[in-house]
GULUMLO-59541 format. One record per residue (C-alpha): x, y, z. Coordinates in steps of 0.25 Angstrom, whole numbers, padded with zeros to 4 digits, always signed. Example, Ala and Ser with C-alpha at 12.3 -4.5 7.8 and 13.67 -1.06 7.14 Angstrom:
+0049-0018+0031 +0055-0004+0029 
***
This chain:
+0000+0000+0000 +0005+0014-0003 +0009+0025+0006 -0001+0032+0000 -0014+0021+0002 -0009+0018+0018 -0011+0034+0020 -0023+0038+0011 -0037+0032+0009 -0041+0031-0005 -0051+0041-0004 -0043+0050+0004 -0034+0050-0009 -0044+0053-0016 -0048+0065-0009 -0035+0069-0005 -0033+0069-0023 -0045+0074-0026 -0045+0087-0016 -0031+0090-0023 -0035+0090-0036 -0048+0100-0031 -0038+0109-0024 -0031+0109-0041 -0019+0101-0036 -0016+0111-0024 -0011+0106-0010 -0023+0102-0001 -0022+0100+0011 -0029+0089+0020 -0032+0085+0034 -0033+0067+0034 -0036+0056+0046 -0032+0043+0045 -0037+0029+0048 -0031+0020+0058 -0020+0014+0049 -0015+0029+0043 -0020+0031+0031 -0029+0045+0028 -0044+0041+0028 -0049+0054+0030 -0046+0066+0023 -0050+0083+0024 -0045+0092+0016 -0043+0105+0022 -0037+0116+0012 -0031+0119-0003 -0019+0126-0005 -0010+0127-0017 +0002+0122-0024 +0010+0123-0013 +0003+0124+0000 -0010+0122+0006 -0015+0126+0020 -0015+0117+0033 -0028+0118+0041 -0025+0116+0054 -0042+0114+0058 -0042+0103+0049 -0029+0097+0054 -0033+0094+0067 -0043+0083+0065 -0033+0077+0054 -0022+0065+0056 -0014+0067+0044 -0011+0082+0036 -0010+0079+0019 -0007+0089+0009 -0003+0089-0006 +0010+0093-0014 +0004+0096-0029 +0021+0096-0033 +0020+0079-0031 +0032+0082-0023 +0028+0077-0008 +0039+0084+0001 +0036+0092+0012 +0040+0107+0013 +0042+0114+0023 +0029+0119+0027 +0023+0104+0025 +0034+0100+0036 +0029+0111+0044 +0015+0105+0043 +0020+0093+0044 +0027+0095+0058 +0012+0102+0064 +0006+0091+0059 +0015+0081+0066 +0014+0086+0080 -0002+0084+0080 +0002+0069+0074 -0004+0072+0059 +0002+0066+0048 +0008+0076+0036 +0006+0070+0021 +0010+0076+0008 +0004+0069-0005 +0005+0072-0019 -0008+0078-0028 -0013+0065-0032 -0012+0058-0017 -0005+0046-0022 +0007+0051-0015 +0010+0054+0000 +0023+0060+0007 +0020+0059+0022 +0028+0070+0030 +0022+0066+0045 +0017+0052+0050 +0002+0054+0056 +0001+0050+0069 -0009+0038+0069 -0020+0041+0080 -0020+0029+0089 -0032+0021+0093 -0036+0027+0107 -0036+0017+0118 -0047+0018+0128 -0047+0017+0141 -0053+0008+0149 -0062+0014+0160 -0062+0004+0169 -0046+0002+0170 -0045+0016+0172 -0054+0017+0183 -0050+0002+0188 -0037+0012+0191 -0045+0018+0202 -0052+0008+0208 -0048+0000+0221 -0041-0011+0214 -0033+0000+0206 -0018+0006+0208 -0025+0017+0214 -0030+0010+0225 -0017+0001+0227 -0010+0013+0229 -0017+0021+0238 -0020+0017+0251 -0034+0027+0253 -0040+0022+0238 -0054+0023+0240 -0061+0018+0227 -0069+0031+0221 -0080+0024+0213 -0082+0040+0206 -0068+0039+0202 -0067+0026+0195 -0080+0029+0186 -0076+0044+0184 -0063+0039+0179 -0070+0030+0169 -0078+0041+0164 -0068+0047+0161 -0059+0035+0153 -0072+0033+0146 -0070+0049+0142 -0058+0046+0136 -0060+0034+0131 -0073+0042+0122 -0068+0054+0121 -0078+0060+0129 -0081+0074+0137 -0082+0070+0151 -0089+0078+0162 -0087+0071+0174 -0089+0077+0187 -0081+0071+0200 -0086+0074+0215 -0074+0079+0224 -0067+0065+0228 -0069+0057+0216 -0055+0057+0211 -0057+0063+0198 -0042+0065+0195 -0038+0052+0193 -0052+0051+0186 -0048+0058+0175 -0032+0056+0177 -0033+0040+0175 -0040+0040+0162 -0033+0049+0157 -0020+0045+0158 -0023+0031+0154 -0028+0038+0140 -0016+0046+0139 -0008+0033+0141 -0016+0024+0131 -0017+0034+0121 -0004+0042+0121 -0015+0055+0123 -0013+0066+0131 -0023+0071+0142 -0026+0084+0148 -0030+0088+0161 -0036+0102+0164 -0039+0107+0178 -0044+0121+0186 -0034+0121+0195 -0019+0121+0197 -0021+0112+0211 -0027+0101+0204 -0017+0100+0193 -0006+0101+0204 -0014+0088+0209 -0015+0080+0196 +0000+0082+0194 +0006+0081+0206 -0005+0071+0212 -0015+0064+0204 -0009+0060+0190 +0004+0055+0198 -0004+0046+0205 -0013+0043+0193 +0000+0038+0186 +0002+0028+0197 -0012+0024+0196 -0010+0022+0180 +0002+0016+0181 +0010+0023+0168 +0015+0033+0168 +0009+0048+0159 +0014+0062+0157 +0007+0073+0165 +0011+0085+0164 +0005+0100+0171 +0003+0110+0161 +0003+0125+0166 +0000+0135+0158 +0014+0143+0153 +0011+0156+0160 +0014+0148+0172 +0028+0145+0167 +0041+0156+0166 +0046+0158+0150 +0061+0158+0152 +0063+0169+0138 +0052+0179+0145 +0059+0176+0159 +0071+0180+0153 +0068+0191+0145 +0059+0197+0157 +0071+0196+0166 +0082+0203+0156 +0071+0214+0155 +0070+0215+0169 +0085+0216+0170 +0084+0229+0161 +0075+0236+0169 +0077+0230+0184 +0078+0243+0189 +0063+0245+0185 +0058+0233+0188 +0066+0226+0199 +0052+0220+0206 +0051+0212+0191 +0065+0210+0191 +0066+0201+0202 +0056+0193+0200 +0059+0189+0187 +0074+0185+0190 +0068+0176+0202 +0059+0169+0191 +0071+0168+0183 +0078+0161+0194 +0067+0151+0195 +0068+0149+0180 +0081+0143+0181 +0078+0133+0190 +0063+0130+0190 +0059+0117+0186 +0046+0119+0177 +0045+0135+0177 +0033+0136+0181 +0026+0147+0190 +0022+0139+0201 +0037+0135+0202 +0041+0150+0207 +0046+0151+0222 +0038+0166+0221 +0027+0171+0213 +0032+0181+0203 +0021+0194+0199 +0011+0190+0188 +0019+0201+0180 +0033+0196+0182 +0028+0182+0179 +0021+0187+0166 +0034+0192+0160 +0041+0177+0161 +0030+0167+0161 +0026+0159+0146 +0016+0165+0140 +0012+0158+0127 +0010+0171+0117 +0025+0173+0122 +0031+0158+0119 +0042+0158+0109 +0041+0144+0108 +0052+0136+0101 +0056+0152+0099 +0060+0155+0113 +0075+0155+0117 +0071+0146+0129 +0061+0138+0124 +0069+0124+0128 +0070+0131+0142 +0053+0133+0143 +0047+0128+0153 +0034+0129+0147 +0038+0120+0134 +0044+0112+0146 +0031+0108+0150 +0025+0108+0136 +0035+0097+0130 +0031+0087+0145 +0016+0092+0141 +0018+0087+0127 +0022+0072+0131 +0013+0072+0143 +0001+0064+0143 -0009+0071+0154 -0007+0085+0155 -0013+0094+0165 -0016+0108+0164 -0028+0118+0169 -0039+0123+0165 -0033+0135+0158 -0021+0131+0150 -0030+0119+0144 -0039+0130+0138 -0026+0137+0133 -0022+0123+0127 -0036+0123+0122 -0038+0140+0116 -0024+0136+0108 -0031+0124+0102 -0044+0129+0099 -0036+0142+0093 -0030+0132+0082 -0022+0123+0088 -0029+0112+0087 -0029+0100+0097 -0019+0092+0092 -0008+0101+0093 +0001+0108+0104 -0006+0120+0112 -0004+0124+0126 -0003+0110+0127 +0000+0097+0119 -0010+0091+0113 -0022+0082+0119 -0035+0078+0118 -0041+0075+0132 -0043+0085+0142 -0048+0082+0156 -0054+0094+0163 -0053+0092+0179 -0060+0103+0185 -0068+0105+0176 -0080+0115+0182 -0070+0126+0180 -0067+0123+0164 -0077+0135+0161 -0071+0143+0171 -0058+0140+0165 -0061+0143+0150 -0066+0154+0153 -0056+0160+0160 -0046+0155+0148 -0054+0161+0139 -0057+0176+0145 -0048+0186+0139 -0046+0200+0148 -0035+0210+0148 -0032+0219+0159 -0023+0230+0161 -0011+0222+0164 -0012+0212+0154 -0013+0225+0145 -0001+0230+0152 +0007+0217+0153 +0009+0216+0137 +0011+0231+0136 +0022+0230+0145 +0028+0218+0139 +0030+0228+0127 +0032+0240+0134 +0033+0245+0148 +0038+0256+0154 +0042+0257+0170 +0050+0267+0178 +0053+0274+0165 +0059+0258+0161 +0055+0255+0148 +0054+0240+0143 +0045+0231+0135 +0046+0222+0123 +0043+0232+0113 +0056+0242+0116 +0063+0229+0111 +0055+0225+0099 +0058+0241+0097 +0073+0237+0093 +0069+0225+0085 +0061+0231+0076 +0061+0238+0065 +0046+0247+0068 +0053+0251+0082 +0049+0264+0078 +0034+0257+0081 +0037+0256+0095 +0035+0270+0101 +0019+0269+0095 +0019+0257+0104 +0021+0263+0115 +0012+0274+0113 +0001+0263+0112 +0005+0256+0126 +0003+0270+0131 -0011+0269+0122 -0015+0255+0127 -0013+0259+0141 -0024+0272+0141 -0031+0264+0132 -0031+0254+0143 -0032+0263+0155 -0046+0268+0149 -0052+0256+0147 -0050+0251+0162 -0055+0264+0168 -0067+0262+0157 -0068+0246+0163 -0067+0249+0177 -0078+0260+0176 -0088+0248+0170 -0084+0239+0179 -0088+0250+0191 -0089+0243+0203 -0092+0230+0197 -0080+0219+0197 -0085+0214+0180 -0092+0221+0171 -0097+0212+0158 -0098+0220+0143 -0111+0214+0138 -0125+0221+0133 -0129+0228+0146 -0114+0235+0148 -0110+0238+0134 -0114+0251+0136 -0109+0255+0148 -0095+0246+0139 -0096+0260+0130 -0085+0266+0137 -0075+0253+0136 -0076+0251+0121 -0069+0262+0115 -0059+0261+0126 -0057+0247+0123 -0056+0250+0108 -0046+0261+0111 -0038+0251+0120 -0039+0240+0108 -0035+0252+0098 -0022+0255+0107 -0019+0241+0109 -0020+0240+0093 -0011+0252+0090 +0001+0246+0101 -0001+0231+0095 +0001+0238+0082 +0014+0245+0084 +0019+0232+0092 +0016+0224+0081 +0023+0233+0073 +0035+0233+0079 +0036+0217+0078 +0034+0216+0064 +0046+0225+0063 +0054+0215+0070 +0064+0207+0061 +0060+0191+0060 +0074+0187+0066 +0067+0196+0079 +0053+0191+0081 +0057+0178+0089 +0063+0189+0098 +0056+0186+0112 +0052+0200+0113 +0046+0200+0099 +0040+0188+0105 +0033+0193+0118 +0030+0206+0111 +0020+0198+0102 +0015+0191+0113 +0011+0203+0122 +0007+0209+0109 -0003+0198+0106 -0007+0200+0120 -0010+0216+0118 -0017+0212+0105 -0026+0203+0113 -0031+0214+0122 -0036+0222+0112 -0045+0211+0107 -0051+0210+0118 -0052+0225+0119 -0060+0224+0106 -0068+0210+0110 -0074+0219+0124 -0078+0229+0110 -0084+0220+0104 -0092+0212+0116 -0105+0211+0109 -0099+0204+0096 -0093+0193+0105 -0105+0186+0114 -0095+0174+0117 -0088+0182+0126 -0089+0190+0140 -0082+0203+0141 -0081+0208+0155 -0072+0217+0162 -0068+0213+0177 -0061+0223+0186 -0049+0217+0195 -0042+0222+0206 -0027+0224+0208 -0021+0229+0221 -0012+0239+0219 +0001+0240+0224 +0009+0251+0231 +0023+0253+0232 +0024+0246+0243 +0016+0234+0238 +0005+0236+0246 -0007+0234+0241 -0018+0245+0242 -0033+0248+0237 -0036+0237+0226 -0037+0243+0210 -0046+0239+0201 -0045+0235+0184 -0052+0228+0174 -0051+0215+0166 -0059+0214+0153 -0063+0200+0149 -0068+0193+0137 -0073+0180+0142 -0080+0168+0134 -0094+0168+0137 -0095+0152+0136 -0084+0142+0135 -0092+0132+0129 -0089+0134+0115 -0074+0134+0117 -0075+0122+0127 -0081+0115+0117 -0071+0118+0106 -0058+0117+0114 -0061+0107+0123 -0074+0098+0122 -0073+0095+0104 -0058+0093+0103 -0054+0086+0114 -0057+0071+0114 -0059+0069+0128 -0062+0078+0140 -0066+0075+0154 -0071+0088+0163 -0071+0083+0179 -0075+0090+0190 -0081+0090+0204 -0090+0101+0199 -0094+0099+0187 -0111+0098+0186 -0123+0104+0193 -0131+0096+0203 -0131+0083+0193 -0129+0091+0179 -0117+0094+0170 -0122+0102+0161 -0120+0116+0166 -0105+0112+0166 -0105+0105+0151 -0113+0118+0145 -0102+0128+0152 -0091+0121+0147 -0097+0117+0133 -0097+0101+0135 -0112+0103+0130 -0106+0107+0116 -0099+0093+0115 -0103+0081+0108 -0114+0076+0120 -0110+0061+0117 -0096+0065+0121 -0099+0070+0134 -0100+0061+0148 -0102+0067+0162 -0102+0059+0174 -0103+0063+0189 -0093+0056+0200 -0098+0060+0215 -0088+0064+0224 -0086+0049+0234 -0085+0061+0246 -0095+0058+0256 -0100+0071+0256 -0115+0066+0262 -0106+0062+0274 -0094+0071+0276 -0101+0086+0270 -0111+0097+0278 -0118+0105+0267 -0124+0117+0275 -0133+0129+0270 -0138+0139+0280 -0153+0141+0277 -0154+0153+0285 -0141+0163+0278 -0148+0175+0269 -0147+0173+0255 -0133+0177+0249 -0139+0189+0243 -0143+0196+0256 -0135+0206+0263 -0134+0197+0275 -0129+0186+0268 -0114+0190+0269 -0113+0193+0285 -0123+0179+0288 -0112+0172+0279 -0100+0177+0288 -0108+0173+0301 -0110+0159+0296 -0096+0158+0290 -0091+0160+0304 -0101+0151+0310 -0097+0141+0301 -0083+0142+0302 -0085+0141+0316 -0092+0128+0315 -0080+0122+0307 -0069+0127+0315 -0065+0132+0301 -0060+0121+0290 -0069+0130+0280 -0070+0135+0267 -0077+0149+0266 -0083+0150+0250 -0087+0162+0245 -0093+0169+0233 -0087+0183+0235 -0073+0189+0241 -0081+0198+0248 -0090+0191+0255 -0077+0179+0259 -0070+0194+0264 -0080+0198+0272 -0084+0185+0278 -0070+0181+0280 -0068+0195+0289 -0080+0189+0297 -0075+0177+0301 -0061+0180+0303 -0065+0190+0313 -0072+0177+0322 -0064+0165+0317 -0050+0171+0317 -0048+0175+0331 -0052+0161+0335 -0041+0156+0328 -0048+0151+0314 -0041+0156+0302 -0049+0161+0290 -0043+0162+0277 -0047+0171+0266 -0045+0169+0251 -0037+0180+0246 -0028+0180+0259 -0016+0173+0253 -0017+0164+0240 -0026+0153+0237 -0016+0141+0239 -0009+0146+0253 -0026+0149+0259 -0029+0136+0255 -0015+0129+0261 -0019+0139+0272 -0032+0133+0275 -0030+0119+0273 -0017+0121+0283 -0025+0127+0294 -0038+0117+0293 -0048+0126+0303 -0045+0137+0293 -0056+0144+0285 -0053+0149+0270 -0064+0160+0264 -0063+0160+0250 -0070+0161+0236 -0068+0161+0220 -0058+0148+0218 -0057+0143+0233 -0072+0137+0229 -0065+0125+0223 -0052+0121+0223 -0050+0120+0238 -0044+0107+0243 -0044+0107+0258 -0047+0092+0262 -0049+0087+0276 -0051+0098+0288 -0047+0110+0282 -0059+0112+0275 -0073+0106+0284 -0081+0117+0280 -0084+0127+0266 -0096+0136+0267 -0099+0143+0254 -0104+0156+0256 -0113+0158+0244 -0116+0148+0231 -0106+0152+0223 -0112+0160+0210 -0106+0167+0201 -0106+0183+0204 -0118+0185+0193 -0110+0198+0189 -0097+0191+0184 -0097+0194+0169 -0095+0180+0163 -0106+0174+0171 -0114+0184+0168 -0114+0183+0152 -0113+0169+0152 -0126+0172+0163 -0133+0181+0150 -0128+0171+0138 -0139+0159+0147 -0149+0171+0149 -0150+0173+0134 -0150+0158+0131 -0162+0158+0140 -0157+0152+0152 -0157+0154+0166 -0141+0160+0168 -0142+0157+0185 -0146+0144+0184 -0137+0139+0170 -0125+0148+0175 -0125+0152+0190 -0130+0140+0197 -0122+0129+0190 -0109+0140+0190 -0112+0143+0207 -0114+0126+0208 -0102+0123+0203 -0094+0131+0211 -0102+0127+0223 -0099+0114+0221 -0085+0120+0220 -0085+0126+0234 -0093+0111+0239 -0081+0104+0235 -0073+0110+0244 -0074+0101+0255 -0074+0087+0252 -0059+0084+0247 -0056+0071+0253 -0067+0062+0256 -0066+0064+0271 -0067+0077+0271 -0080+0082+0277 -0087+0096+0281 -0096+0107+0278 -0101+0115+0265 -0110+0128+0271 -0117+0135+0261 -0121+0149+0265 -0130+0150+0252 -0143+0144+0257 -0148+0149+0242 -0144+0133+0241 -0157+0130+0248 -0166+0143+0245 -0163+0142+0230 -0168+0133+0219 -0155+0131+0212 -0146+0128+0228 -0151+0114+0224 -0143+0114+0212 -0130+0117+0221 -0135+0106+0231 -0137+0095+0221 -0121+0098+0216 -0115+0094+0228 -0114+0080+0235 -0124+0075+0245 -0120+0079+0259 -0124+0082+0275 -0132+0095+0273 -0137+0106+0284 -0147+0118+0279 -0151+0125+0292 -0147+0139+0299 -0134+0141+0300 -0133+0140+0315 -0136+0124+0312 -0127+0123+0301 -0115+0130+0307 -0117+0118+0319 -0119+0107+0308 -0108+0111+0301 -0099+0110+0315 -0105+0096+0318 -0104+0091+0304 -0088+0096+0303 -0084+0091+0318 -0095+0079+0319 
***
């Protein structure tokens, strides 16, 4: 059999010929898949060209095994530009062939990579891992069998194994970690695949490296790969490290405060091990650490005069033979916004290639995306690429642009440059005396059909700060093109792009806010923050005030569906959190699961093994005014105290509001401290030192809010008690909520009970989940909301926690249940 017969299928010959002969003899160019023994069975073509040349379509690429174009000469040899192809090609595994007009002959310049026949798993082998008579148990000498566990973990083999979207939620205890790790290790093993875990937070990825997939190795028996992905901004760049410090050199007298602390973080460069932040003995200032740390708009790649030294492609080249990767939330939906950009999925992005995504902590995917994909600007990241350019201190004059000056032959461009910075700056000035004067005494302000007039005044000044920022990035672009080609891998050429790119950026957004009423898929808000200024002698004093303007998705849906849900073959979301009393969907419609093909879909719910019926107090006052009475707030301090006092403290104070925690945490110092209990407050110190502080000293009491709601881990008597001041709904102000609140209204549903209850549940559940860690623990959960009893929808919050002991009765009684159930 000829070359020719084992690689094409009589009729893809004949299509392949004819489509030739259509295009008048011209190359074409086509996108093929093969059977299971190599030869082409399928065949697309995707563009024309002419004699010499024809496009590659990249779109129609991705789905292909094997890339075929024609030479009309009847001479078969690659050029250039087809090795160039043919080396893009090979990195995704696709084959590269050249043939003549008349496809009777074939020059083959890149083997395709066969796909292999995927091996299943088997479910029950997986599981058999954890049961009693497994390696698990044989090794651990407290192995208690967790029934929720073994069938969590073959619902999720079988995910694999199908290729499925699995929603599974996992009650506190059920082991979900080696749920998920287990299967998808022994697919990454069998299949020579690679996997992909996403988690919320930094504590839980610390555990799977350090903790879970070590043990889960044992438990395998082989060994895999598994590498911690940060994102680069958490790792120093060697080349910006050491053009920051010769720049500091020069104007040391100007800036010694800088100066210092980048010659101690080049210190720590030469001898750290992985150059990563966390690795720092000190915590340099955000705007020191800026300077030096990657950033990937100012990567050089291969460019870059250390690039064999970069940590970052340190970690790239374990990441690109590792099997399991862990990552968070936020670089994952880098990886992703790279791919979906053009990419592709088969190629490099943020991270190496891959095609099953585990999602743990997945409640707070949407939170997470759409965070990622909100854009802002603010003065200082305004000011941070002007003064990359151009800066001027203590009559010191630095910046990239006096050295693109002397590289370029427009130098004469760069005064006009300067005068613009001087333009973006007013320009600037206005439009956040203009922002600050919407926002009032308000902490947001949305853009939307009820404010746009009173926006009147910000539209022109926004359109003069997009016209200045259009005037510098013209000169500045100017300049560069002035630069000589044996200059532009010049660093400084490089950065000033970058920051350049950055600029440019702003002003989109400045004419998106402009624009608002065109673009219905977006929020634009603007938030005013606080900065504490700083005198002299570096005391603080009276707080400041700026704003932020924001263009925020309305939905993330869409692009949920398109990044993550259609092109990925399997992805498993788990979570303790994840439904509404016995429901899925709110959470599957947020997160656009809804959108997917509904046969691929599987949702399953594993109940904690806690014994929560015998070990937790659920308590509600039934005589506490309503939270939106004026004696709400000083009834709640009263019953705080009185319960701490019926604890001995080992609580967990939640609130919804900063003020309200302030005040109430003033009250209760004032009786509990001098009796020797000590009350912690967020904000007094950072989060990880409170929360060492608190599980240190177990008859400690922690008052907090926002993140403390999940996340803390305090198991045995450090935590006995958690009292939740109010159900945790969303401030109805907040601008996001707000207009995803109107998009429901006008789709003719009910906002409150579509939005707000499922949001405030989830979070309740949240705050719940507190005090069970280990399955002796045992206390009380107080409520001081009795709006769970007095209100239709407090059933719907009832009905998503775990049965337990309750007490509903005045506070007098709770307060003594609450002392007999924690000291019985």
């Amino acid at each position: 059999m000829s070359d020719m017969d084992m690689r094409f299928s009589p009729a893809v010959r004949e299509i392949l010929s004819a489509s030739i002969s259509e295009a008048g003899g011209n190359e074409v160019f086509a996108a093929c898949c093969l059977d299971g023994e190599g030869c082409i069975t399928t065949i697309t073509i995707a563009a024309r060209g002419h004699q010499s040349a024809v496009p590659v379509i990249r779109s129609a690429a991705e789905n292909a095994e094997v890339l075929v174009h024609n030479h009309p000469s009847g001479n078969l040899t690659p050029s250039d530009a087809d090795l160039n192809i043919a080396s893009q090609a090979a990195e995704s595994g696709l084959g590269f062939y050249i043939v003549n007009n008349d496809v009777t002959d074939v020059y083959v310049v890149v083997e395709p990579v066969l796909s292999r026949e995927k091996v299943p798993l088997d479910p029950e082998y997986v599981s058999a891992l954890l049961d009693e008579t497994g390696p698990l148990a044989q090794n651990r000498s407290d192995y208690e069998e967790r029934p929720s566990q073994l069938q969590l973990t073959k619902e999720i083999a079988a995910s694999f194994n199908e290729g499925s979207i699995g929603v599974f939620e996992a009650g506190t205890g059920v082991g979900k970690s080696y749920a998920y790790l287990l299967p998808a290790m022994q697919w990454a093993l069998q299949n020579k695949d690679r996997v992909v875990v996403s988690t919320g937070t930094i504590n839980l990825q610390q555990q799977l490296i350090d903790k879970d997939i070590p043990r889960a190795i044992e438990i395998i028996g082989q060994p895999i790969k598994a590498v911690l992905i940060k994102g680069r901004q958490n790792y120093v760049c060697l080349r910006r490290l050491q053009e920051a410090v010769g720049e500091a050199s020069i104007e040391s007298d100007f800036f010694e405060d800088e100066t210092e602390e980048l010659r101690r973080i080049q210190q720590w460069a030469e001898t750290t091990s992985d150059g990563s932040r966390s690795d720092l003995t000190f915590m340099p200032r955000e705007e020191v650490w800026s300077r030096v740390c990657s950033e990937s708009d100012a990567c050089m790649g291969m460019r870059c005069s250390r690039h064999e030294e970069c940590f970052v492609m340190r970690v790239r080249k374990e990441a690109a033979s590792a099997s399991l990767l862990i990552v968070n939330h936020h670089l994952l939906f880098a990886d992703l916004e790279v791919r979906m950009a053009g990419v592709g999925y088969d190629d490099t992005a943020v991270l190496p290639p891959f095609h099953h995504i585990v999602f743990d902590e997945a409640h707070s995917m949407e939170g997470a995306a759409t965070s990622f994909f909100s854009e802002y600007f603010t003065r200082f990241k305004v000011l941070k690429q002007l003064s990359l350019l151009y800066r001027v201190r203590r009559s010191s004059v630095a910046g990239h642009l006096i050295s693109l000056e002397r590289l370029s032959s427009s130098a004469g461009e760069v005064q006009d440059a300067l005068a613009a910075v001087q333009e973006i700056k007013a320009s600037y000035s206005d439009a956040e005396d203009c922002a600050m004067r919407l926002l009032g005494d308000a902490s947001t302000w949305r853009l939307c059909s009820e404010t746009a007039s009173a926006a009147n005044e910000l539209f022109p000044v926004l359109s003069k700060l997009r016209g200045a920022v259009s005037v510098f990035t013209g000169v500045v672009r100017t300049v560069l093109e002035g630069i000589a080609e044996e200059d532009q891998d010049d660093p400084i050429v490089w950065e000033s792009k970058f920051a350049l790119r950055r600029i440019e950026f702003i002003g989109s957004l400045c004419q998106n806010f402009c624009e608002w009423s065109e673009r219905p898929e977006s929020v634009f808000w603007i938030e005013k923050k606080r900065l504490a200024n700083r005198s002299p002698r570096g005391d603080s004093s009276e707080p400041s005030w700026y704003p932020r303007f924001v263009q925020t998705p309305l939905s993330i849906a869409p692009m949920m569906l398109e990044g993550v849900f259609e092109p990925f073959r399997t992805v498993v979301c788990t979570s303790a959190t994840l439904r509404i009393a016995d429901s899925f969907d709110f959470w599957l419609r947020r997160v656009g699961v809804t959108r997917a093909d509904p046969q691929r879909i599987r949702t399953g719910i594993f109940e904690s093994p806690f014994p929560y019926a015998r070990n937790v107090l659920l308590g509600i006052p039934t005589d506490s005014p309503l939270p939106d009475s004026p004696e709400f707030q000083l009834w709640a301090e009263t019953a705080i105290i009185s319960l701490l006092q019926a604890s001995g403290g080992h609580t967990l104070v939640l609130f919804t509001s900063y003020e309200s925690l302030r005040s109430a945490c003033e009250a209760a110092r004032r009786v509990l401290s001098p009796l020797g209990m000590q009350i912690l407050r967020q904000g007094d110190d950072d989060r990880f030192r409170l929360l060492e502080a608190f599980k240190t000293d177990e008859s400690s009491v922690l008052f907090a809010t926002d993140s403390f709601w999940e996340g803390v881990d305090a198991p045995g008597d450090a935590l006995l008690q958690v009292i939740m001041v109010k159900l945790p709904f969303r401030v109805p102000n907040d601008p996001v909520h707000a207009a995803r609140s109107e998009a429901i209204s006008l789709s003719g549903g009910n906002p409150f009970m579509e939005l707000s209850v499922p949001e405030a549940v989830v979070r309740f559940r949240q705050g719940f989940g507190r005090l069970m860690r280990r399955k002796t623990d045992r206390g009380s959960v107080v409520v001081l909301d009795r709006r769970l009893l007095a209100k239709r929808y407090g059933a719907v919050f009832l009905q998503s926690i775990p049965e337990t002991a309750v007490c509903f009765d005045s506070m007098h009684v709770l307060s003594d249940s609450v002392e007999r159930f924690i000291y019985r």
